[in-house]
C-alpha atoms as one frame of an Amber mdcrd trajectory, in Angstrom:
protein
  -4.146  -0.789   9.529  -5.562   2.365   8.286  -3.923   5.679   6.959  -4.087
   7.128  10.177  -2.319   3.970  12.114  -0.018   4.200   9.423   1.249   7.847
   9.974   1.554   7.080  13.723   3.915   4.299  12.936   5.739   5.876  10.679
   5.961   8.877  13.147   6.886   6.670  16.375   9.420   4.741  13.907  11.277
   8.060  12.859  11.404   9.635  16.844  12.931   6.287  17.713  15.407   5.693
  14.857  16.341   9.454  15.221  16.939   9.192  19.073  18.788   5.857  18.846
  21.218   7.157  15.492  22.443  10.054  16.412  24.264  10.854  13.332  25.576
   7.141  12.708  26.215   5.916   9.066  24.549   3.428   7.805  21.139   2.332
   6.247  19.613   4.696   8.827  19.201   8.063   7.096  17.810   6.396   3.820
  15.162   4.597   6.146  14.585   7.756   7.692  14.282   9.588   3.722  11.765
   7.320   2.785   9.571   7.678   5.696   9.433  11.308   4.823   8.462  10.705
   1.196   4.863  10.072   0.113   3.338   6.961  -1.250   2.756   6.302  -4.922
  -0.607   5.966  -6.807  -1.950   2.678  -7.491  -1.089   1.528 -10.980  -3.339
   2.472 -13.758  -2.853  -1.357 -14.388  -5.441  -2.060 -11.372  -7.857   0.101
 -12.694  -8.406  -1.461 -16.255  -7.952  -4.980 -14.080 -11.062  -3.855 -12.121
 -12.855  -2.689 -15.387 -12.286  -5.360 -17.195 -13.617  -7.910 -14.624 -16.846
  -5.655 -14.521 -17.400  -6.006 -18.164 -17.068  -9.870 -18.280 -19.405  -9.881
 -15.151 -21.806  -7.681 -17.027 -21.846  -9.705 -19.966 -21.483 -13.455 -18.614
 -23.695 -13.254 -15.081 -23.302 -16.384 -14.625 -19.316 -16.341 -13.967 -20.192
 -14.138 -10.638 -21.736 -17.478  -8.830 -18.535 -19.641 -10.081 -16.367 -17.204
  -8.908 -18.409 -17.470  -5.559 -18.460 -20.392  -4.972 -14.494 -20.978  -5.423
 -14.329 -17.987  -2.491
């Protein structure tokens, strides 16, 4: 799914759960809070992840067809 099928869902999810509620306690309203809020960043943890792996392919080639072949 892409950003776009996401929003949809989350847009079809919050017309149903509103029309089905109807003011009823419960879990409902927080599922209905966090649809409304936005997504967080990805950690900074996946960038240095991705640099990291791009060094020790710079430096040690040879890893990349290892790593290959054990796709």
């Amino acid at each position: 799914m892409n950003k776009h099928d996401d929003r949809r869902f989350a847009k079809a999810l919050k017309r149903s759960l509103q029309q089905s509620t109807l003011n009823r306690p419960g879990p409902v309203p927080a599922v209905l809070r966090k649809l409304d809020t936005r997504r967080p960043r990805p950690l900074v943890t996946n960038g240095r992840l991705i640099g990291l792996s791009a060094s020790v392919f710079l430096f040690f080639p040879q890893l990349i067809l290892l790593f290959a072949y054990h796709l």
